[in-house]
N, CA, C and O atoms as a MOPAC input file, in Angstrom:
PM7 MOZYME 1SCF
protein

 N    -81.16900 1   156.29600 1  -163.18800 1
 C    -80.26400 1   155.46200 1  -162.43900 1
 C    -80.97600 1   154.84800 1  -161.24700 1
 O    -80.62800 1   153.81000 1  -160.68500 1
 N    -81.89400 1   155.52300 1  -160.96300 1
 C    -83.02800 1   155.19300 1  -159.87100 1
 C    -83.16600 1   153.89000 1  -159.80300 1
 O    -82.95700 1   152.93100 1  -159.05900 1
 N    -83.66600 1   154.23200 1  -161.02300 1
 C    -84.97600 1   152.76300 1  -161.57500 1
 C    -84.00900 1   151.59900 1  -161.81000 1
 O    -84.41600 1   150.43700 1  -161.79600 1
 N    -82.22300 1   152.04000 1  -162.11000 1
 C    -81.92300 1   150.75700 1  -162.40000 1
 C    -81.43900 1   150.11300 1  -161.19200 1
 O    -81.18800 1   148.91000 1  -161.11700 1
 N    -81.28200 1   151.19600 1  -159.97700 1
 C    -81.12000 1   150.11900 1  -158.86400 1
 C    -82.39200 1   149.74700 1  -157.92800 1
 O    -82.21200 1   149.09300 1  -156.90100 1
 N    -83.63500 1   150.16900 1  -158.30000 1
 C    -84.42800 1   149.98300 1  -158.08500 1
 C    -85.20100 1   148.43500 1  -158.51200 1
 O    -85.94700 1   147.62500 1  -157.96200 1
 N    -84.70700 1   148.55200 1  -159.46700 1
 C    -84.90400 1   146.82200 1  -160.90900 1
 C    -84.09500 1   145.84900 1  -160.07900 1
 O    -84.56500 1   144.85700 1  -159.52200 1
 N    -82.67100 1   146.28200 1  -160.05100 1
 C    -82.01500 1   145.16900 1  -159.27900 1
 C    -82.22700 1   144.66900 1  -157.50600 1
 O    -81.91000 1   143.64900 1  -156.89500 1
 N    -82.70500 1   145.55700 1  -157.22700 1
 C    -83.14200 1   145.38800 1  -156.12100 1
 C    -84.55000 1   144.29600 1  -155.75400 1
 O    -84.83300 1   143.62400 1  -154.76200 1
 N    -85.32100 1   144.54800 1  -157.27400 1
 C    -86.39700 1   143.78700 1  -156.86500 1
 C    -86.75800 1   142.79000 1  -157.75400 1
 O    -87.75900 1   142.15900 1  -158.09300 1
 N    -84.94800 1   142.92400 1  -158.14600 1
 C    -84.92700 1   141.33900 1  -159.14900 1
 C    -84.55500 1   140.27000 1  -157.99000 1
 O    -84.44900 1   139.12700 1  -158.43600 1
 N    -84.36700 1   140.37900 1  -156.80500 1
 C    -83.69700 1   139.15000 1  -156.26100 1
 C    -85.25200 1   138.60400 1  -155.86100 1
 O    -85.83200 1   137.61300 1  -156.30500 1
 N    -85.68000 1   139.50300 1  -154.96300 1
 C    -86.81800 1   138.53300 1  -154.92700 1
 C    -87.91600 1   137.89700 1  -156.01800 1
 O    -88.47100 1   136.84100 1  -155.71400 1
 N    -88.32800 1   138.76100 1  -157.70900 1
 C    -88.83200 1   137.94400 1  -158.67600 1
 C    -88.24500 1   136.76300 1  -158.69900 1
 O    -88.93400 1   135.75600 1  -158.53100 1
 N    -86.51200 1   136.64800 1  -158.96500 1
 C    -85.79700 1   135.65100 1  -159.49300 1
 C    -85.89800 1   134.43400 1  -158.50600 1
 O    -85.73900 1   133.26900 1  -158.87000 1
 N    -86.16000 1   134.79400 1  -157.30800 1
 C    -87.14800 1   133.70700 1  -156.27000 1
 C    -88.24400 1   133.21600 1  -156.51300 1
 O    -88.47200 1   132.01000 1  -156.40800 1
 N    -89.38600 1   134.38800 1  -157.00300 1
 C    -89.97200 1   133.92000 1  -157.39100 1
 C    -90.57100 1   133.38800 1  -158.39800 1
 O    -91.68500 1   132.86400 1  -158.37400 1
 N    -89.71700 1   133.52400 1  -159.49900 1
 C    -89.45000 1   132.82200 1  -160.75800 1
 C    -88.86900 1   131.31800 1  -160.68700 1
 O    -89.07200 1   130.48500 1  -161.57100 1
 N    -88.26800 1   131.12800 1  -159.75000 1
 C    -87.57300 1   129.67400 1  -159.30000 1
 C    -88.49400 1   129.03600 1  -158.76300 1
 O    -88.48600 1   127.82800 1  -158.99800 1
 N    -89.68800 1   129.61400 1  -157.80200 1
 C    -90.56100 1   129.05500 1  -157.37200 1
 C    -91.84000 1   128.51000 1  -158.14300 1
 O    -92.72200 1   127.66800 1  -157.97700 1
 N    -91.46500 1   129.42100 1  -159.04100 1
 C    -92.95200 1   129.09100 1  -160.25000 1
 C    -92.44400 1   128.14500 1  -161.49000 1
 O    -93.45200 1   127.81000 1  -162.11300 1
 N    -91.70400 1   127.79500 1  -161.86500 1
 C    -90.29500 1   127.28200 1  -162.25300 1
 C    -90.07800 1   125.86000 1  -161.58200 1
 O    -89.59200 1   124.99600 1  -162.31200 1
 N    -90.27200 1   125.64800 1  -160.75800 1
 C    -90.14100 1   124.33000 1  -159.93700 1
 C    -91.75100 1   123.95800 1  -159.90100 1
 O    -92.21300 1   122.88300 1  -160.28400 1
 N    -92.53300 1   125.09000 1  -159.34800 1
 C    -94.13100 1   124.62100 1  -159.25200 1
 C    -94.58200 1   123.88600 1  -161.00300 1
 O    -95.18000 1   122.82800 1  -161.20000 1
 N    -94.19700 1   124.60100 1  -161.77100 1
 C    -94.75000 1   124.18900 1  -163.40100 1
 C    -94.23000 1   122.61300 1  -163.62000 1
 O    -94.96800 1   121.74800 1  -164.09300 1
 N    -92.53100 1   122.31400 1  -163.10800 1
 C    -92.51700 1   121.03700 1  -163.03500 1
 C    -92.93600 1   120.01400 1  -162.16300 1
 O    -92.77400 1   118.80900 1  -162.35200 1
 N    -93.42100 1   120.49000 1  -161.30800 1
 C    -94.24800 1   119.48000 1  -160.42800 1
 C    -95.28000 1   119.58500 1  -160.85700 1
 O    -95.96400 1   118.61800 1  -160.52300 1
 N    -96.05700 1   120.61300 1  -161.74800 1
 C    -97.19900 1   120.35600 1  -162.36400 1
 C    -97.10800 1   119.39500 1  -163.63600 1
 O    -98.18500 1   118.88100 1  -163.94000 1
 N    -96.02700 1   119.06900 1  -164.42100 1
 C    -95.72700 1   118.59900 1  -165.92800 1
 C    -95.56800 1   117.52100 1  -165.33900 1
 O    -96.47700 1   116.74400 1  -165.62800 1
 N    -94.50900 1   116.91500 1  -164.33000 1
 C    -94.89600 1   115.50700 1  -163.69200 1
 C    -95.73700 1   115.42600 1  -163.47300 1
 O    -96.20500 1   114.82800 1  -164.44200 1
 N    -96.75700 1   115.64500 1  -162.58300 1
 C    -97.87400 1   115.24000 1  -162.13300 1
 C    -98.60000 1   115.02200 1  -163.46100 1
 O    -99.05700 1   113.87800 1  -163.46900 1
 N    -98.92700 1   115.79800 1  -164.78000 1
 C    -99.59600 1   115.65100 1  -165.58200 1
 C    -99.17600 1   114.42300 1  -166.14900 1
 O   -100.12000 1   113.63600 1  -166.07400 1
 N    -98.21100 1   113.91400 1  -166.67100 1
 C    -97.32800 1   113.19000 1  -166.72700 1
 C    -97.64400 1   111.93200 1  -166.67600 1
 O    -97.87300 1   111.10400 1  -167.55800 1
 N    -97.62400 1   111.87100 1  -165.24900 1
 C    -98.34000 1   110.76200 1  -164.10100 1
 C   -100.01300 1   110.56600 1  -164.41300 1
 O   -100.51300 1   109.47300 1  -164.67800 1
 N   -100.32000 1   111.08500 1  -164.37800 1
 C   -101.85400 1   111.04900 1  -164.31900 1
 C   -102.43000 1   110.82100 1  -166.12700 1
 O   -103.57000 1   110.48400 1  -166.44800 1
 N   -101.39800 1   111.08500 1  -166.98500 1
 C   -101.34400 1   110.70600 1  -168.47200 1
 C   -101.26600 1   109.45400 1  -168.54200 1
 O   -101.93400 1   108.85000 1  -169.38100 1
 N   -100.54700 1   108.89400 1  -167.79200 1
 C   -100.00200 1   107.40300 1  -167.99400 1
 C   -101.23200 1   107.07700 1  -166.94800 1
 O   -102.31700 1   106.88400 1  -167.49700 1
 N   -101.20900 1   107.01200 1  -165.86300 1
 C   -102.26500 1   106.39800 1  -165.43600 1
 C   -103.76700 1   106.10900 1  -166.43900 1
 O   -104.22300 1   104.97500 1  -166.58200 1
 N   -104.29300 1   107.14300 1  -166.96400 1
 C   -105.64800 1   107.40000 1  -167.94400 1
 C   -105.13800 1   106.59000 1  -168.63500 1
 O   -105.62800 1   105.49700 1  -168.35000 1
 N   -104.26900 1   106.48900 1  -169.55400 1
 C   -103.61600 1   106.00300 1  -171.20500 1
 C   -103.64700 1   104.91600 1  -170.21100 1
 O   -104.68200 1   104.28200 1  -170.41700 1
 N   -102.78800 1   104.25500 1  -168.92900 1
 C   -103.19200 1   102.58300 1  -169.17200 1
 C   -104.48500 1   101.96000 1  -168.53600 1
 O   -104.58600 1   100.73600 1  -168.45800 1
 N   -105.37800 1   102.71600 1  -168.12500 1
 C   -106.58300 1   102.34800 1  -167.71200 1
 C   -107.21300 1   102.16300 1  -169.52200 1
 O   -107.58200 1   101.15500 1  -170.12400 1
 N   -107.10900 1   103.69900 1  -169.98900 1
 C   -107.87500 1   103.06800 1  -171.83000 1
 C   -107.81700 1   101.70300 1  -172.68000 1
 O   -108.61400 1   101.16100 1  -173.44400 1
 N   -105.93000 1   101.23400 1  -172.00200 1
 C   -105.82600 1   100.48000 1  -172.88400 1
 C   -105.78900 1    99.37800 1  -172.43800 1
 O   -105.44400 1    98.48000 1  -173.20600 1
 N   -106.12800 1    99.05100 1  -171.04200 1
 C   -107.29500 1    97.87800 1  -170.04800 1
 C   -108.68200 1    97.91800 1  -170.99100 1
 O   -109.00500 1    96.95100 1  -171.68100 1
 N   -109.21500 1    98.76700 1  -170.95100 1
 C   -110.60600 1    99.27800 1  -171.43200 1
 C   -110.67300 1    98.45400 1  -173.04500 1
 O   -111.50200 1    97.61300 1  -173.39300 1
 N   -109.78400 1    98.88200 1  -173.66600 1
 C   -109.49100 1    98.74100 1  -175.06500 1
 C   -109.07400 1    96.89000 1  -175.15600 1
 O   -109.70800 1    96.11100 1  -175.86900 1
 N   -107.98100 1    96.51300 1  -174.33500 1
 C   -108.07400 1    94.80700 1  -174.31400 1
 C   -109.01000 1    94.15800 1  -174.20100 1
 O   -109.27400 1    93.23100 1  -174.96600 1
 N   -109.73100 1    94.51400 1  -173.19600 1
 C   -111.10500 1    93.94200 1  -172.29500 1
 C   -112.15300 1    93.84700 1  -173.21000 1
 O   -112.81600 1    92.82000 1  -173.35400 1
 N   -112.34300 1    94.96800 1  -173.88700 1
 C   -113.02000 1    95.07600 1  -175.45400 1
 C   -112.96000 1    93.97200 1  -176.12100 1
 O   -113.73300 1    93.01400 1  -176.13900 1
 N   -111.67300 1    94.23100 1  -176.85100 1
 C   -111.36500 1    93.27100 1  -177.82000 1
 C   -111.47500 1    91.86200 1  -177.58400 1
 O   -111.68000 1    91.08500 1  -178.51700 1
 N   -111.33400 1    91.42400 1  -176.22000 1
 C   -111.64700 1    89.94700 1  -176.07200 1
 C   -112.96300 1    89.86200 1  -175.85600 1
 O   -113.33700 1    88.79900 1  -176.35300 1
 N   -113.76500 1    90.37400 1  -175.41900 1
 C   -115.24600 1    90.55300 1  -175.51600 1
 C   -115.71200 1    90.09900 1  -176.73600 1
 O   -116.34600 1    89.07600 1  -176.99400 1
 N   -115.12400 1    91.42700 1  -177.80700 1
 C   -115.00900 1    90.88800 1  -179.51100 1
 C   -114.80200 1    89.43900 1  -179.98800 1
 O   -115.58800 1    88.78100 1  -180.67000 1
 N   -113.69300 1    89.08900 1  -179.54300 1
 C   -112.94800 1    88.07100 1  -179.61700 1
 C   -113.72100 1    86.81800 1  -179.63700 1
 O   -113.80700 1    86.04500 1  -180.59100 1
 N   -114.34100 1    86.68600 1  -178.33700 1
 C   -115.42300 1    85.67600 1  -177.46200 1
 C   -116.20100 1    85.38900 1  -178.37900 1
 O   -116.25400 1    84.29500 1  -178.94100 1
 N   -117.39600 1    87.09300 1  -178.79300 1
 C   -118.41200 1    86.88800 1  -179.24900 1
 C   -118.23400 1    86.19100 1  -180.65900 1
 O   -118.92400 1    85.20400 1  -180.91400 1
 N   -117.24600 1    86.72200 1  -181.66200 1
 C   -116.84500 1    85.89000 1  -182.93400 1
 C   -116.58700 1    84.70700 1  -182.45800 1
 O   -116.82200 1    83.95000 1  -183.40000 1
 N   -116.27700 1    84.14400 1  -181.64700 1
 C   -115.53800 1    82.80100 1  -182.00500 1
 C   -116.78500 1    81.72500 1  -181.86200 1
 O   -116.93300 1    80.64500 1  -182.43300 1
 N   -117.75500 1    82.49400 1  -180.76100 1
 C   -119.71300 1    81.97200 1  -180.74000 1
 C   -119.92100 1    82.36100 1  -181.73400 1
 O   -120.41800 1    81.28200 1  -182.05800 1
 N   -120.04000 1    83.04500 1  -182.77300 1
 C   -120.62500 1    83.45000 1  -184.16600 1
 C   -120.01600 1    82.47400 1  -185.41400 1
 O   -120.60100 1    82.33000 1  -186.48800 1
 N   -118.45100 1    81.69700 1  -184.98700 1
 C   -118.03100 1    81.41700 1  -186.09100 1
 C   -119.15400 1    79.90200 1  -186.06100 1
 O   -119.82200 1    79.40800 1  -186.97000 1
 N   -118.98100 1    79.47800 1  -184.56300 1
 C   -118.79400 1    78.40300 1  -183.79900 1
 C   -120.33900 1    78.34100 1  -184.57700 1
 O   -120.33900 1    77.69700 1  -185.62600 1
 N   -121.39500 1    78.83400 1  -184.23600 1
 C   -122.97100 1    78.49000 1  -184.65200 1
 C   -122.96600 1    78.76300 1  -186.23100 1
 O   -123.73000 1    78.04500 1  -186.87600 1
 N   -122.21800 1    79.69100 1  -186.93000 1
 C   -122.00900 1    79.59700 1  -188.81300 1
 C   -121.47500 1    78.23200 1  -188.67700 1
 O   -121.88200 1    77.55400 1  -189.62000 1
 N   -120.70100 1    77.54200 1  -187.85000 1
 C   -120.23300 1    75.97800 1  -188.30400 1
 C   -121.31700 1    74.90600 1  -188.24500 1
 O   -121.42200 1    73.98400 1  -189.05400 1
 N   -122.37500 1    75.20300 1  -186.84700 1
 C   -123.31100 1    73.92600 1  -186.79600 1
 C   -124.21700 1    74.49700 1  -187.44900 1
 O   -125.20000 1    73.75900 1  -187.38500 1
 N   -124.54600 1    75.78100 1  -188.29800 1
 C   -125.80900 1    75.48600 1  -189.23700 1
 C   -125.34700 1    75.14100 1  -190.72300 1
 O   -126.16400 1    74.75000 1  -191.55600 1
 N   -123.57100 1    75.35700 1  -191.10000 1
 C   -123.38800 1    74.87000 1  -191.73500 1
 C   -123.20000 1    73.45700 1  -191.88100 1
 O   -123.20800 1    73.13700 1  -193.07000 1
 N   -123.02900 1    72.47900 1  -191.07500 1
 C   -123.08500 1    71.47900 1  -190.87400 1
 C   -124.19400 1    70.62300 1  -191.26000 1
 O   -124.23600 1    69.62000 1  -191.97400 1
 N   -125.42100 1    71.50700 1  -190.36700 1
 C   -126.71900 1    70.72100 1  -190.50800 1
 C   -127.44800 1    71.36400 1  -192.28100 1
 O   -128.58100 1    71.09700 1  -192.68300 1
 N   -126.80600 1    71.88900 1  -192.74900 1
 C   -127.76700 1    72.30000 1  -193.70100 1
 C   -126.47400 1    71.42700 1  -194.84900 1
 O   -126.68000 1    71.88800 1  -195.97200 1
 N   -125.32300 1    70.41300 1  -194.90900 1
 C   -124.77100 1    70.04500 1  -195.77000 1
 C   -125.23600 1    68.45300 1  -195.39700 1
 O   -125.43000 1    67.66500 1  -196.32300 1
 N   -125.36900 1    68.11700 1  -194.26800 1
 C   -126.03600 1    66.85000 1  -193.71700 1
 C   -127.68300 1    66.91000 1  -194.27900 1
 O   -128.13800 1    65.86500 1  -194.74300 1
 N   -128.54400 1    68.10500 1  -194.23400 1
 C   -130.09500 1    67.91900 1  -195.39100 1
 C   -129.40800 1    68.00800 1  -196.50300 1
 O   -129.71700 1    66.89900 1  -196.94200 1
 N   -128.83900 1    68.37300 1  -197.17000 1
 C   -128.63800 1    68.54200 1  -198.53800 1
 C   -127.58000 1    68.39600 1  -198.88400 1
 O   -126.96400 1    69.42700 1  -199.15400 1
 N   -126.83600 1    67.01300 1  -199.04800 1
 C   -125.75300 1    66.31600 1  -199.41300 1
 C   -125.06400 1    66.97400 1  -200.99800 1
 O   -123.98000 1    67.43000 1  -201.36100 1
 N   -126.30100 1    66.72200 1  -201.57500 1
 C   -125.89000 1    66.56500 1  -202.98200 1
 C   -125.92100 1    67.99600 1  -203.91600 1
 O   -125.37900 1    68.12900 1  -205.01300 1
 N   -126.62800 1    68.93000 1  -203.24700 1
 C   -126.72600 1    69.84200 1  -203.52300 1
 C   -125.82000 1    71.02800 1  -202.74400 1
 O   -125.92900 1    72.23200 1  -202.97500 1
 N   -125.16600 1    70.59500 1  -202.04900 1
 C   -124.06500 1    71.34300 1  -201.15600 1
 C   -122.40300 1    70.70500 1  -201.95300 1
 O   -121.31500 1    71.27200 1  -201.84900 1
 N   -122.65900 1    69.52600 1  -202.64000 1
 C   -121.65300 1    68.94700 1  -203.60400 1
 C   -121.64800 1    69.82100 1  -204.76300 1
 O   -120.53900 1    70.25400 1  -205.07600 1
 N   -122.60900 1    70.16500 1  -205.44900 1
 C   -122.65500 1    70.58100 1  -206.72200 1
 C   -122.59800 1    72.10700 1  -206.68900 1
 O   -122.47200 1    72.76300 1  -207.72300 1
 N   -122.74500 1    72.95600 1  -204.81500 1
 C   -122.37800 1    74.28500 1  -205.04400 1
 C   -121.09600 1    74.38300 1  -204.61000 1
 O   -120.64700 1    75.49700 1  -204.34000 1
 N   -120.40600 1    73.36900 1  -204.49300 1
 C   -119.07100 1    73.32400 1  -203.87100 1
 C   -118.20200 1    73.41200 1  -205.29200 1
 O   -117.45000 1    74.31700 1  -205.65400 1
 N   -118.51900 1    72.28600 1  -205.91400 1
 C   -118.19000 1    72.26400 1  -207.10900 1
 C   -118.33200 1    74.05700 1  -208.19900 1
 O   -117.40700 1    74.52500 1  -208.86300 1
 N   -119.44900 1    74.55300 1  -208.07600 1
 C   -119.59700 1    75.35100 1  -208.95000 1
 C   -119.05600 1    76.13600 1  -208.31300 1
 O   -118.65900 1    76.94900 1  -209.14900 1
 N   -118.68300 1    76.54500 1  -207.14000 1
 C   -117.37300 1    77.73900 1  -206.19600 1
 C   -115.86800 1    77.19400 1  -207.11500 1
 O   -115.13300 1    77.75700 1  -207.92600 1
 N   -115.88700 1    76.22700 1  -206.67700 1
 C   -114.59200 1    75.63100 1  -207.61300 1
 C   -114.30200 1    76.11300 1  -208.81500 1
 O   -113.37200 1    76.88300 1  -209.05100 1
 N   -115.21600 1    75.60600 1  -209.74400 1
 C   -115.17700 1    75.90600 1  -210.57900 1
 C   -114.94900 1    77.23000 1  -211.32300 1
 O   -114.23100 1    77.41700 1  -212.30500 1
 N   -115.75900 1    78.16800 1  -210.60800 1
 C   -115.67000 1    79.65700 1  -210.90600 1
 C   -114.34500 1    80.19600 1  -210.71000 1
 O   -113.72500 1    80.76500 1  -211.60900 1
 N   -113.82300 1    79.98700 1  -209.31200 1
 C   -112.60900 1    80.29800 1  -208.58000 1
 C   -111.58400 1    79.54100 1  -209.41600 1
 O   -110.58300 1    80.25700 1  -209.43200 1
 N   -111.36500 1    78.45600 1  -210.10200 1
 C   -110.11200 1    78.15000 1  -210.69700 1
 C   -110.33000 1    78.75500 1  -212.40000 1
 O   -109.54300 1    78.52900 1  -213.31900 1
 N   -111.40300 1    79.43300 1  -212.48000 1
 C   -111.78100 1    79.94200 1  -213.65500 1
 C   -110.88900 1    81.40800 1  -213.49600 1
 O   -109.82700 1    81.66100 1  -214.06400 1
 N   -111.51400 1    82.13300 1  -212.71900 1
 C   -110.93900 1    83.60700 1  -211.83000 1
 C   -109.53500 1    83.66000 1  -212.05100 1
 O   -108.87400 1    84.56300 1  -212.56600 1
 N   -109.05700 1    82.20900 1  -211.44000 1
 C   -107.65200 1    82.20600 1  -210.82800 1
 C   -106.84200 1    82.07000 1  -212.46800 1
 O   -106.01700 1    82.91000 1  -212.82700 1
 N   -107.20100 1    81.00800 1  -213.24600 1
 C   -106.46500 1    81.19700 1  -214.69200 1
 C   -106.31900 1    81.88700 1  -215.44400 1
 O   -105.50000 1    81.91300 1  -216.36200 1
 N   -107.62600 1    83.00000 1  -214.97100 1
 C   -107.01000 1    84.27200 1  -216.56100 1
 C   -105.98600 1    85.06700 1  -216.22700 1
 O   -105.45900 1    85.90700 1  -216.95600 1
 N   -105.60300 1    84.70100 1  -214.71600 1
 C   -104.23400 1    85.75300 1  -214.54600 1
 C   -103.45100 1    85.48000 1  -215.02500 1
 O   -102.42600 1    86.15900 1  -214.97000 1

């Protein structure tokens, strides 16, 4: 009987300090929280910033595949006709046996 008023006796102050640790864990889960979202939208700055980088560099990559395609159908007129043609050709070949 000791022990059980002994328990209750030194439940008031745990149950304090259970409230205190209890309140501390959610100011820790916000804070984590907070600092989640902060990281996650710095990554996905990181991650845009990227992609237009990407973006940039393809559109210079398409941009110079256009002027050497250009200059190499301007030397070779007739022979850039007849592989145009034979793409054609193959491709509406491809495309009819379906």
């Amino acid at each position: 009987m000791s022990e059980t008023i002994a328990t209750k006796t030194t439940d008031v102050p745990s149950s304090a300090r259970l409230k205190e640790q209890a309140t501390a864990v959610k100011d820790d889960v916000r804070e984590l929280g907070r600092l989640t979202k902060e990281v996650s939208q710095e990554k996905l700055r990181e991650a845009k910033d990227a992609a237009g980088e990407y973006v940039t560099k393809g559109r210079e990559k398409a941009g110079e595949l256009e002027d050497s395609v250009v200059t190499y159908v301007r030397g070779n007129p007739v022979k850039s006709v007849l592989m145009a043609a034979g793409a054609g050709a193959l491709l509406a070949f491809l495309l009819s046996r379906r």
